[in-house]
C-alpha positions, 0 to 999 in steps of 0.5 A: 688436309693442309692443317693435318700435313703440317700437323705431321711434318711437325712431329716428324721433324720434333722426332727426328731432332730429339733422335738426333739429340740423343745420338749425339748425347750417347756418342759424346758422352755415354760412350765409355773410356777414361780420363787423363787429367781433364781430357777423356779418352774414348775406348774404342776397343779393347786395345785402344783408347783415343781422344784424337789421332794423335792422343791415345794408348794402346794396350801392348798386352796385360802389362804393357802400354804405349802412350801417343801423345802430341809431345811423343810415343813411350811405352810403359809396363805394369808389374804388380805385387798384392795391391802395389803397382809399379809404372816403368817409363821407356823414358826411365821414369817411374812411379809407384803407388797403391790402388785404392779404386779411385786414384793411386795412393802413397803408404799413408792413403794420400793421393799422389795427385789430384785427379782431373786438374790440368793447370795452364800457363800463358792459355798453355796447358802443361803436359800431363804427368806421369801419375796421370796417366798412370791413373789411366792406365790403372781403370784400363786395367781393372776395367773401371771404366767411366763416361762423361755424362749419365743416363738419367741426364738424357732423360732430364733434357727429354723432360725439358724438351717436351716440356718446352714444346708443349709451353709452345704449342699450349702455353694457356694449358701450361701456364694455368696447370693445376691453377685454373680454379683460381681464376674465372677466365682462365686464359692469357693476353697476347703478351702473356702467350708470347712471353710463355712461348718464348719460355717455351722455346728456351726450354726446348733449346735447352733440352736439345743442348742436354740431350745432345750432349752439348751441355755436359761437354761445356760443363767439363 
């Protein structure tokens, strides 16, 4: 009776933590938005974009935008003319450039900027230009949005996950797989078990780290 209780407090607790992982994975990074620079800013609705309370825009209306950010607040509006857009700053700044669905480009199809390249001075970052954000302001147009990780990575750090479990749970099982045949007494010493666990427990660490999300936001 006690052997079956803990049987189920440990698949309830292997559950609960995989939920967990994958919640956290879809919330950090599958939401959609949009990145400025290096740093990705949430949508949050269809008028806001944030990345913190003090970092974010807001869509004024169709062609107008009001950028938050920790050095001020400036609005910027959108004219369009066949595929040429037109950035207007409040603060008298502009900046022109044609659309090619990845990044704003001059006459020639030369990018105005390298995308999502933030340099730093003295562990300073130096303020994003106006042709990042207008970048931006650009996918927030068109509605091209993007995350900061993908599906098919979650379901990665699931495979880990219980691949990492059962290396626990069974490492004789998993070690011999597909190779019993080879071996007369296929099973393990203690060390060898202990070592295979302890892979085991690598692994499930790192298939909660991917499936979290935690991975892919040190990656960027």
């Amino acid at each position: 009776m006690k052997e079956d209780r803990k049987k189920r407090i440990f698949f309830i607790t292997v559950v609960f933590v995989a939920a967990v992982s994958l919640f956290s994975g879809w919330y950090f990074t599958l939401r959609k938005g949009i990145y400025i620079a290096d740093t990705f800013y949430y949508k949050i609705n269809q008028e806001k974009y944030a990345h913190s309370r003090s970092d974010y825009i807001e869509v004024l209306s169709k062609h107008s935008y009001k950028i938050v950010s920790k050095s001020g607040e400036r609005t910027v509006s959108l004219t369009s003319k066949e595929n040429v857009l037109s950035f207007s700053f409040s603060d008298g700044t502009s900046v022109t450039g044609l659309w090619n669905g990845e990044f704003l480009t001059d006459s020639d199809g030369l990018p105005l900027e390298y995308e999502n390249i933030q340099i730093t001075v003295n562990n300073a970052p130096v303020p994003v230009s106006d042709t990042a954000y207008c970048q931006a302001l650009c996918r927030i147009h068109f509605g091209d949005y993007e995350t900061v990780s993908a599906w098919h990575i979650q379901i990665f750090g699931i495979l880990i996950y219980i691949w990492g479990l059962v290396s626990i749970l069974y490492p004789d099982n998993v070690y011999f797989f597909l190779q019993r045949w080879r071996f007369r007494d296929p099973e393990l010493s203690e060390t060898g078990r202990l070592l295979e666990q302890a892979g085991g427990a690598v692994l499930t660490i790192m298939g909660i780290a991917i499936m979290s999300g935690i991975m892919q936001m040190l990656i960027h």
